[in-house]
C-alpha positions as CSV (number, residue, x, y, z in Angstrom):
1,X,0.0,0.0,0.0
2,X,1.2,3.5,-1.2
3,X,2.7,5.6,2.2
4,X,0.6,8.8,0.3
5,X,-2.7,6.9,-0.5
6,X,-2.4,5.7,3.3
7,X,-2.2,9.3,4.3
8,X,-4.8,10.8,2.4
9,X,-7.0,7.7,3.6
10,X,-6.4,8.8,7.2
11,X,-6.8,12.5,6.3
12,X,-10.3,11.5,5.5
13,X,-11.3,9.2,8.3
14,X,-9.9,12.5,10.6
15,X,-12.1,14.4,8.5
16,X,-15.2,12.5,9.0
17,X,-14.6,12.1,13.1
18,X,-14.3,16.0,12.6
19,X,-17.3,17.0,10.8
20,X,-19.4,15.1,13.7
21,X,-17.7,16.9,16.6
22,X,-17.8,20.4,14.1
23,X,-21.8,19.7,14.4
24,X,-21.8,18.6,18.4
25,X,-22.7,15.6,17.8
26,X,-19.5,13.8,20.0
27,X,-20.1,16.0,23.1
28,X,-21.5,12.9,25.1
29,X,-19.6,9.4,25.8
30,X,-21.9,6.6,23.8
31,X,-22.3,8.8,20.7
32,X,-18.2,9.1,21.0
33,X,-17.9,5.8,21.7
34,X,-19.9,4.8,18.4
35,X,-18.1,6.9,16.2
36,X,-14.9,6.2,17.5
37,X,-15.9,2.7,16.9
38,X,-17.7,2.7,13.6
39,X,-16.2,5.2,11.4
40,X,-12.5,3.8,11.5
41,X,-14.3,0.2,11.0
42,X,-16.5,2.1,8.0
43,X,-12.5,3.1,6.6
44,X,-10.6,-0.1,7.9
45,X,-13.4,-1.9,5.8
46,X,-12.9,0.1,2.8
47,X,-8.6,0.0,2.9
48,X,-8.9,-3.4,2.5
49,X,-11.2,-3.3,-0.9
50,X,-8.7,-0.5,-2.1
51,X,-6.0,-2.2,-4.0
52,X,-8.9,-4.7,-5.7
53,X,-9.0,-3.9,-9.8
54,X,-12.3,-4.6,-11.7
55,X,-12.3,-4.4,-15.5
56,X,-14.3,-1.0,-15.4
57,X,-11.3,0.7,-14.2
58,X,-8.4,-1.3,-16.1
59,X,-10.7,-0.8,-19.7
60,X,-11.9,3.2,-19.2
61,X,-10.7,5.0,-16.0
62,X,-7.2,4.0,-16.4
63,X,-7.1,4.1,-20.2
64,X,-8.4,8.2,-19.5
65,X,-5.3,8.8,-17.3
66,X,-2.8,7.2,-19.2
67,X,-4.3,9.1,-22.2
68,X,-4.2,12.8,-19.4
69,X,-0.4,11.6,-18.7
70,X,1.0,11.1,-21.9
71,X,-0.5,14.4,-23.5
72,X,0.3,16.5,-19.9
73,X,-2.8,17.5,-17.0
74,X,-3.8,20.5,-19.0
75,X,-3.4,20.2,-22.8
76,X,-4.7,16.5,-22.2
77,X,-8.1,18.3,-20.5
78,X,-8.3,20.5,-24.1
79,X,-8.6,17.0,-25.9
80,X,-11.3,14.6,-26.2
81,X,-10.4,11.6,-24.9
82,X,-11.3,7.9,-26.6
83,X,-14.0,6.2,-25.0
84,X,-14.5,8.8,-22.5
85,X,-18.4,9.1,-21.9
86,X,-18.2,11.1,-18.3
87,X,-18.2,15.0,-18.1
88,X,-15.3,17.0,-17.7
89,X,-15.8,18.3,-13.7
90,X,-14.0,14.1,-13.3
91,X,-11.2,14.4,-15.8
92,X,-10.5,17.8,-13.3
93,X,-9.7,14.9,-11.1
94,X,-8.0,12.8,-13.2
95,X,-5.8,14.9,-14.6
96,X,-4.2,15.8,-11.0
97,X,-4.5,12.1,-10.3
98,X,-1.9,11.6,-13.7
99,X,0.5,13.9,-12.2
100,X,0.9,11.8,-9.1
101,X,3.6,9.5,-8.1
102,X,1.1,7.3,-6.3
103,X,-0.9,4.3,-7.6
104,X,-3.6,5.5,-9.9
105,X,-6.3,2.8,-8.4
106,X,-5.5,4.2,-5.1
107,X,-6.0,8.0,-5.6
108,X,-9.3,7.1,-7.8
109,X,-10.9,5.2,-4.9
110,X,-9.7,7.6,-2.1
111,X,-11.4,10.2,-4.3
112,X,-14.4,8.7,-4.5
113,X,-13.8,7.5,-0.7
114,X,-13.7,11.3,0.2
115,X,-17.6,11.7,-1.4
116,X,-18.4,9.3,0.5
117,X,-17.7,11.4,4.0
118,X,-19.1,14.3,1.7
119,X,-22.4,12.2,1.5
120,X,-22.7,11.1,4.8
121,X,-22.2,15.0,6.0
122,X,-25.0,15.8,3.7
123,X,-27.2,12.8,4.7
124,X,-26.8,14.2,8.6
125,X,-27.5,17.7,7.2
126,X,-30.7,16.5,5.7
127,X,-31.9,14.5,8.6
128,X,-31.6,17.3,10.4
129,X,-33.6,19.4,8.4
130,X,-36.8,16.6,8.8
131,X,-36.4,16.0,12.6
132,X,-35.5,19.3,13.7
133,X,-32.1,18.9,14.8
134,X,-32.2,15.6,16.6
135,X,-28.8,14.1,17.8
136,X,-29.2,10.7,17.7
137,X,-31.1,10.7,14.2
138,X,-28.3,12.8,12.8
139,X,-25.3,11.0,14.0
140,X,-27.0,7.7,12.7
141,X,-27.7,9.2,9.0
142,X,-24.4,10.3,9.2
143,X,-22.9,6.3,10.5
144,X,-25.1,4.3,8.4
145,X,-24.4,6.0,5.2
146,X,-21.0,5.7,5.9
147,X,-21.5,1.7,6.6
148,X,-24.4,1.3,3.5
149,X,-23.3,-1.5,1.4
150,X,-23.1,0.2,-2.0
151,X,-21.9,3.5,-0.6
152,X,-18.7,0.8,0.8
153,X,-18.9,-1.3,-2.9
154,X,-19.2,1.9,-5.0
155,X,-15.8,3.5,-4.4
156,X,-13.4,1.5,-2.1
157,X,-14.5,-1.6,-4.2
158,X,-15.3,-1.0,-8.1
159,X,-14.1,2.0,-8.1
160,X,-16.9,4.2,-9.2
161,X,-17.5,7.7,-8.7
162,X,-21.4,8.1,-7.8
163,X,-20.5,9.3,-4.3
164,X,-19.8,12.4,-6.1
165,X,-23.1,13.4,-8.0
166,X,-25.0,11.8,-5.1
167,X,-22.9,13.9,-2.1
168,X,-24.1,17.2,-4.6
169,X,-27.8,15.7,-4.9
170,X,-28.4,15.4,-1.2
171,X,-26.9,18.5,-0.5
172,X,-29.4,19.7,-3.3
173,X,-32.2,18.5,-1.2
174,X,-30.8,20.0,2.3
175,X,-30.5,23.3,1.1
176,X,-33.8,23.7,-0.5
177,X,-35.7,22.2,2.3
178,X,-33.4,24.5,4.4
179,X,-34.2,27.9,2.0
180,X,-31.1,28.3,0.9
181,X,-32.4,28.4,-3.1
182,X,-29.6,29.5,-4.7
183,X,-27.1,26.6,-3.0
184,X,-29.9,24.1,-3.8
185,X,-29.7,24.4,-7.5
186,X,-26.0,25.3,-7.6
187,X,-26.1,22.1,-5.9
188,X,-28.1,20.3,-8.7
189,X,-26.5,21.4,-11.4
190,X,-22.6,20.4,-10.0
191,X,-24.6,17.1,-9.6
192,X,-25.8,16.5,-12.9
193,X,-22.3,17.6,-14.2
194,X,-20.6,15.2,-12.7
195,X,-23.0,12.5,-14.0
196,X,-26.0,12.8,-15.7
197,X,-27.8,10.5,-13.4
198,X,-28.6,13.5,-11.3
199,X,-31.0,13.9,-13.4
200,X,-33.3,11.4,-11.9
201,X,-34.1,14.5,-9.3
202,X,-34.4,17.3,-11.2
203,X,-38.4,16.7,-11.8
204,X,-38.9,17.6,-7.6
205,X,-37.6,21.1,-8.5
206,X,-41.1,21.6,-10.3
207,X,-42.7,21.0,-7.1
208,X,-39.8,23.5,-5.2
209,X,-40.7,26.0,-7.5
210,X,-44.5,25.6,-6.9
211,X,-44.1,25.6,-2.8
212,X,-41.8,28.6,-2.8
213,X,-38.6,26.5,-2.0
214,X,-37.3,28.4,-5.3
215,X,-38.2,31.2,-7.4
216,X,-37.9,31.7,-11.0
217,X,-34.8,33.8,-10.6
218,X,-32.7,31.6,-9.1
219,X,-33.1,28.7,-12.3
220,X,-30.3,30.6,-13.9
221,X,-27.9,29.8,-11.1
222,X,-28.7,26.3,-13.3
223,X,-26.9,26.9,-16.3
224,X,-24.2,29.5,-14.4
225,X,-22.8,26.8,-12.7
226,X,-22.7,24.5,-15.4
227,X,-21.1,26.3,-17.9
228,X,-18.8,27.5,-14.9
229,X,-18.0,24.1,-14.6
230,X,-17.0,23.4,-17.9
231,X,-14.9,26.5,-18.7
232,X,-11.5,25.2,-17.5
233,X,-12.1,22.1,-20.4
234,X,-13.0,24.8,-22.6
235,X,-9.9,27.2,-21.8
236,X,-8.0,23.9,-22.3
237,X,-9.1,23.5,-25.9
238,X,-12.6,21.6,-26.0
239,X,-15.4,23.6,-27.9
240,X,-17.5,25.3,-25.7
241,X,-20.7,23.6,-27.8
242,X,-19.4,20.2,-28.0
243,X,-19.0,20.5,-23.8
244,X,-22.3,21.9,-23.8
245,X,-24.4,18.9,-26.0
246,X,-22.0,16.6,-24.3
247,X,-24.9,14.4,-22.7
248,X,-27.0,14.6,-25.9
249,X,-24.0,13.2,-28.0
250,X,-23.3,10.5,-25.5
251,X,-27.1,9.2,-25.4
252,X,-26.4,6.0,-27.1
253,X,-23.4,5.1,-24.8
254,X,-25.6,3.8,-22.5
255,X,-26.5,0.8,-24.9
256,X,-29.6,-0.8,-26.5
257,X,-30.2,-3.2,-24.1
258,X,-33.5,-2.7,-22.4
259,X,-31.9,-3.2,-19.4
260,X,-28.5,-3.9,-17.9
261,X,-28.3,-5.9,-14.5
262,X,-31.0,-3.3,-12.7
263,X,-33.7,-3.9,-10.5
264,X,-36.1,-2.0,-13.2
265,X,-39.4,-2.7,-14.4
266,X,-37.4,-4.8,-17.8
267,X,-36.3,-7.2,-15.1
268,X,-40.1,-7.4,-14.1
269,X,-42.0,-7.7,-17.5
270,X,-40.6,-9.5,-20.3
271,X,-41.0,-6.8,-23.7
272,X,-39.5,-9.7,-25.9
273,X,-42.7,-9.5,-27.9
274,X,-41.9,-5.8,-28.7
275,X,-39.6,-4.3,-31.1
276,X,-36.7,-2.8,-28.7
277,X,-38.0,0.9,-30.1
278,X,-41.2,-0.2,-28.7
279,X,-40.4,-1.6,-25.8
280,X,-38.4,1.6,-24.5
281,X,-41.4,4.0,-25.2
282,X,-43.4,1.9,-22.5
283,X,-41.0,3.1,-20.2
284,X,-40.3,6.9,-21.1
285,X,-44.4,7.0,-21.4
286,X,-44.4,5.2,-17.7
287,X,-42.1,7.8,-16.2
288,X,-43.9,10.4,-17.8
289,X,-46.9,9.7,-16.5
290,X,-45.4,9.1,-13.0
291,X,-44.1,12.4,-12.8
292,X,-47.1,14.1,-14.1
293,X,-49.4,12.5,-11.5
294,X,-46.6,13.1,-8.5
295,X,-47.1,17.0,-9.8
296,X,-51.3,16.6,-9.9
297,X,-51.3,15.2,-7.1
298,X,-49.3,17.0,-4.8
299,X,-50.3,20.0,-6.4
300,X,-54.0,19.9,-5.8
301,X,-52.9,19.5,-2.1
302,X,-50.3,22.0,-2.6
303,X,-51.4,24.1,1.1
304,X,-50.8,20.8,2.7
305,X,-47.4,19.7,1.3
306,X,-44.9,20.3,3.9
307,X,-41.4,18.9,3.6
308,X,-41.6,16.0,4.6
309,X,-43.9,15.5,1.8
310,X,-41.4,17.0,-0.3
311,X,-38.8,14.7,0.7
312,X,-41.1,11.5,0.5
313,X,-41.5,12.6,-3.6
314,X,-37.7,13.5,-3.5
315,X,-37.5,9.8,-2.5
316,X,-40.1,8.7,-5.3
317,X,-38.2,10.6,-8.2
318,X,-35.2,9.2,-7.0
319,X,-36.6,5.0,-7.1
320,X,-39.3,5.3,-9.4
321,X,-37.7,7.3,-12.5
322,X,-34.9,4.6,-12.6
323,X,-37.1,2.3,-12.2
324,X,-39.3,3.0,-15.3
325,X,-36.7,4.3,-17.6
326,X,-35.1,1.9,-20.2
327,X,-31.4,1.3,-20.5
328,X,-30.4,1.5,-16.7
329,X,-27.2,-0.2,-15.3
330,X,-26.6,-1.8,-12.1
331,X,-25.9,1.3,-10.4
332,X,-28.5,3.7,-11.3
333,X,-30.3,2.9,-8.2
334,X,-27.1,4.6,-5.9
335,X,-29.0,7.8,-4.7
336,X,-32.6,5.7,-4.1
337,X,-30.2,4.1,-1.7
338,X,-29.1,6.8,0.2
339,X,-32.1,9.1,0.0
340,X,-34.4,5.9,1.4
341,X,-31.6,5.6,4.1
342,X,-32.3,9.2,5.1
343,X,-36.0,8.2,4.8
344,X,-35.7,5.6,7.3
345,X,-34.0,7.5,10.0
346,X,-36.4,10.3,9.9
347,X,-39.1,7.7,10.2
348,X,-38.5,4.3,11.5
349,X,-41.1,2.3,10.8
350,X,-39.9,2.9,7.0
351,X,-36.7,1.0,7.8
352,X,-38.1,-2.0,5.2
353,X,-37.8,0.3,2.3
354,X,-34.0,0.8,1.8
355,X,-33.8,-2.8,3.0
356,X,-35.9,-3.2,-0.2
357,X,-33.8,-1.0,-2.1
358,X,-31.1,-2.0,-1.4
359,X,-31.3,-5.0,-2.2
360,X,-32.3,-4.5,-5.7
361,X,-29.2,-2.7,-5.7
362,X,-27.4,-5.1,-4.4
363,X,-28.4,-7.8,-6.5
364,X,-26.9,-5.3,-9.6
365,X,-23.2,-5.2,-7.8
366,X,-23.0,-9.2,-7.2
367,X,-24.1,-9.6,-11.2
368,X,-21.0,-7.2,-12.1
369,X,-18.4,-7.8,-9.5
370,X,-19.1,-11.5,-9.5
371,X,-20.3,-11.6,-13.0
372,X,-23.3,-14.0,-12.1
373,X,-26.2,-13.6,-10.8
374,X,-27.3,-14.6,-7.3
375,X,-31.2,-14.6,-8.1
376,X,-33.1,-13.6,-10.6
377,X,-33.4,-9.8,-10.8
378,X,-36.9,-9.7,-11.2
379,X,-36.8,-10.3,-7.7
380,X,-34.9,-7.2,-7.2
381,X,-37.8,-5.5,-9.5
382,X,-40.7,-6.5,-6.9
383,X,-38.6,-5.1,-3.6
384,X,-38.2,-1.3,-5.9
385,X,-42.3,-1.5,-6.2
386,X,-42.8,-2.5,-2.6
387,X,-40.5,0.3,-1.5
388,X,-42.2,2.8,-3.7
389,X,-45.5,1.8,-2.2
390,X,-44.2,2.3,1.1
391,X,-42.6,5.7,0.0
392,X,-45.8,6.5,-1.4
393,X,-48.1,5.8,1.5
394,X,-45.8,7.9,3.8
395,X,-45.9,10.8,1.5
396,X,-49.6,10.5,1.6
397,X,-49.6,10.4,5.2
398,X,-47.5,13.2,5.2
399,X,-49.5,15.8,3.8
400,X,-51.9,15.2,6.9
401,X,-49.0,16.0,9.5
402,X,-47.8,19.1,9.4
403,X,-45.9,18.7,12.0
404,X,-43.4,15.5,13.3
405,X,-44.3,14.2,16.4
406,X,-41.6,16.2,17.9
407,X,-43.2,18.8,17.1
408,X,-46.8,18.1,18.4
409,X,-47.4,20.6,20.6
410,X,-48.0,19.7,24.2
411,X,-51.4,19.4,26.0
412,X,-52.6,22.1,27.7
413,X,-52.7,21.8,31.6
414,X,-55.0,20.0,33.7
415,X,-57.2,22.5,35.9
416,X,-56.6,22.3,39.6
């Protein structure tokens, strides 16, 4: 193991046990003792997946450094690479990652590794948005994401990046259900320009924009901070248009296949009997008319939505668009996890639905990393409908509480 990876991994575990005490949330001894406990376990845990080397990162993530390296950190960021599908705001990262001395496996998971302690923050931010500050909820969203199987498998195992756009998503959410407009969709749109799976939460900024969260002024911060995020690429030498469209060009990278080792609704109902063309309209129709009645519905009640009602369709965006869409991969379902996490420790009797989720996540990592599949993943299909039927019914529930219990306000009393 590399002495500078090893150092960088312990910056980050200091940085974690920091963040906790930063919010007061180690001022007590059995909160201390479980963090003291649990988060170097949560990093011990992930140091030993770190020097494991899946094909994703020897056939593309390496491939995009060695490609950085050879043609130098900055002129290699004015070039498009070869088989690079991901947006620039990652190849910032890379290309310091290509000017190391340190293994380039290492440095990509500790990045990742670091989002992961960026997500965790969020997740405690949010949860104490929806519980009004409680401790013990807080330091738990903050633990648990930390210890949440594919938040562990994502980075320090395969490699990936998703603790990135989902750290920018959650903090999307905080800061709109905190009123902080402006850091909500700056939020968003760093999100979606890291990966376009972001996307998958934009449709809740409808409803934002109907409740007041935002106003139509601060949409432009949108495409402010995503051309902002682009510019150094374009200073580099990419066009500024070919940046721009980048997602739109790179439409048919994610495949033809229907569906690709996800828990969706093509691991559920067999289209075989439809042309492929065919087959993916069900879908985009499906989500459309998912999001329309989310909007109908929660609009007609619109005086009664409060934010936990925003959160619950947050949480339905977030496992039902996936879940309807054609073409998604085994990982698509990474900020359903988290967000349904967050769900769960704001409400407890939720805690089957990101058991449900998961799993159908879950069942996507074993088909990829062990490249079979442990069960069927229509399986994995029927847990993602159960959990939006949970979700569902909460949100429904929630629009009749406008306050947590909490918050109930206490009986007046008794006469003497």
């Amino acid at each position: 193991m590399d002495w500078r990876a090893t150092i960088l991994l312990y910056g980050e575990l200091l940085l974690a046990l920091w963040l906790l005490r930063r919010e007061g949330l180690l001022d007590q001894r059995v909160p201390l003792a479980a963090a003291l406990t649990l988060v170097p376990l949560a990093f011990a845990l992930r140091y030993c997946f770190l020097t494991y080397e899946t094909l994703d990162f020897q056939d593309w993530v390496q491939v995009w450094i060695q490609s950085l390296r050879e043609n130098g950190p900055w002129h290699g960021l004015g070039q498009e690479i070869w088989s690079c599908n991901y947006n620039v705001p990652y190849l910032y990262f890379l290309s310091l990652i290509s000017v190391s001395q340190a293994r380039d496996l290492l440095l990509v998971k500790i990045l990742s590794i670091f989002f992961d302690v960026v997500l965790a923050w969020g997740a405690m931010k949010l949860t104490g948005v929806l519980t009004e500050a409680s401790r013990p909820k807080k330091l738990a969203a903050f633990l648990l994401t930390l210890w949440l199987p594919t938040v562990i498998l994502n980075g320090s195992l395969w490699g990936q990046c998703d603790s990135i756009y989902g750290a920018f998503t959650v903090l999307a959410v905080y800061f709109a259900l905190s009123d902080r407009p402006c850091l909500s969709v700056a939020s968003i749109a760093l999100s979606i320009s890291f990966k376009l799976q972001g996307i998958f939460l934009l449709p809740v900024y409808f409803l934002f924009l109907v409740k007041g969260k935002i106003k139509i002024r601060h949409i432009f911060v949108f495409p402010a901070v995503y051309i902002l995020s682009i510019l150094p690429a374009v200073f580099a030498g990419r066009g500024f248009w070919e940046l721009l469209t980048l997602y739109v060009r790179n439409t048919g990278s994610i495949g033809e296949g229907l569906n690709y080792n996800s828990s969706s609704l093509y691991a559920l109902v067999n289209f075989d009997a439809l042309s492929p063309t065919g087959g993916e309209r069900i879908g985009i129709v499906l989500a459309f008319f998912f999001c329309s009645g989310l909007y109908v519905w929660l609009t007609l009640r619109l005086k009664d939505v409060n934010d936990r009602a925003l959160f619950g369709a947050c949480v339905l965006f977030a496992v039902g668009v996936p879940f309807l869409l054609p073409h998604m991969h085994d990982r698509y379902f990474f900020m359903a996890d988290v967000l349904t996490l967050v769900l769960a420790v704001v409400w407890p009797q939720l805690a089957p639905v990101p058991v449900c989720v998961s799993f159908g996540s879950l069942l996507g990592y074993h088909a990829y990393l062990k490249m079979r599949y442990l069960m069927p993943m229509k399986y994995g299909a029927m847990a993602m409908l159960l959990a939006l039927a949970l979700t569902l019914a909460y949100t429904a529930l929630s629009l009749d509480r406008h306050a947590s219990p909490e918050e109930a306000p206490a009986p007046p009393p008794a006469r003497t």
